[in-house]
C-alpha positions in Angstrom: 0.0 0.0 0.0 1.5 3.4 -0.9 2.1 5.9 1.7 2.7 9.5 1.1 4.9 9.8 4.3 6.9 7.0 3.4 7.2 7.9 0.1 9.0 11.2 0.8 12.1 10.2 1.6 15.1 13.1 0.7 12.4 14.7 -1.3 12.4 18.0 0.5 14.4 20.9 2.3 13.4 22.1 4.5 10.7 20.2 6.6 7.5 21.2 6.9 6.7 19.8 9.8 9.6 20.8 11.8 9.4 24.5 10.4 5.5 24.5 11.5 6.8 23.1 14.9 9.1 25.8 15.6 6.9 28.4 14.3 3.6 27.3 16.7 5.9 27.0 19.7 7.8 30.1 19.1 4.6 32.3 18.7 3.5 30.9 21.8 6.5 31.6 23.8 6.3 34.7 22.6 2.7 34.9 23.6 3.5 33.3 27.2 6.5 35.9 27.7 4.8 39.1 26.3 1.7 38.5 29.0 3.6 38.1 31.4 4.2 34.0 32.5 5.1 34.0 35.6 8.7 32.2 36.4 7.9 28.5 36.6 5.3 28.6 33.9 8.2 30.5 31.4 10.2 27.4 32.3 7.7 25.0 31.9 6.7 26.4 28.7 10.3 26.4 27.4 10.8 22.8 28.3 7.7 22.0 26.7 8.7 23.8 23.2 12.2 22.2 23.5 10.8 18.5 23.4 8.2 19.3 21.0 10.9 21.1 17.8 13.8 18.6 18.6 11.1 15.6 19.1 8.8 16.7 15.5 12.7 16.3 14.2 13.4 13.5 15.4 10.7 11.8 14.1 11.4 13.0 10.7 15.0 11.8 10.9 14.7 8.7 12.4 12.6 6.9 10.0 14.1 8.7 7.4 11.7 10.4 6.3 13.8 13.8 5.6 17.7 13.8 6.5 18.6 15.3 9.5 19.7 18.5 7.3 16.1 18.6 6.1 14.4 19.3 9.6 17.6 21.2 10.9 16.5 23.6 7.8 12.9 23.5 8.9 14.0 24.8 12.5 16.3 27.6 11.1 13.3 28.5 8.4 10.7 28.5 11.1 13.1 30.5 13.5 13.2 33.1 11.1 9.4 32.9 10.7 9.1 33.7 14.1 11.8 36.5 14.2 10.0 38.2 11.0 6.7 37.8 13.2 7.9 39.6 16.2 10.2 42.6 14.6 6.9 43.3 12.1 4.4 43.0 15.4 7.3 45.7 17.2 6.5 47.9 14.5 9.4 51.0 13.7 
C-alpha cells in the first residue's frame, strides 16, 4: 500500500513539519513571555517547546523520512518565521 509519508524520503528541504513546529511554539512563547508567565510557567513552557521542535525532528530523521539536514533547515526556516513575526508586530 502506498504511503505519502513513506514515500518522501530526501524529497524535501526544509521540513514542513519541523518549520511548523518551531513556528507554533515560538509564537507561543512569545505569547507566554509578552503576558507576562510567571517564572515556573516560562520554564515549563520552554521545556515544553524544546521537546516538541527537537522531538517533530526526530521523528522525521529517524525513519528517514527527511535527512537530518532537512528538519535542521525546517527549524532555522521556522526560526526566522518567528523573528519576522515579532520585529513586524514591534513595528518602527
Amino acid at each position: 500500500m502506498w504511503d505519502p509519508v513513506d514515500s518522501a524520503r530526501y524529497a524535501v528541504l526544509p521540513s514542513g513539519r519541523a518549520m511548523t513546529a518551531t513556528v507554533v511554539c515560538g509564537l507561543l512563547l512569545w505569547a507566554a513571555h509578552r503576558f507576562g508567565a510567571g517564572h515556573g510557567r516560562w520554564r515549563t513552557a520552554v521545556a515544553a517547546a524544546v521537546v516538541s521542535v527537537v522531538g517533530v525532528g526526530a521523528t522525521r530523521a529517524w525513519p528517514a523520512v527527511h535527512r537530518p539536514s532537512d528538519a535542521l533547515g525546517g527549524r532555522l526556516s521556522g526560526a526566522w518565521v518567528v523573528a519576522l513575526a515579532v520585529l513586524v508586530h514591534a513595528g518602527p
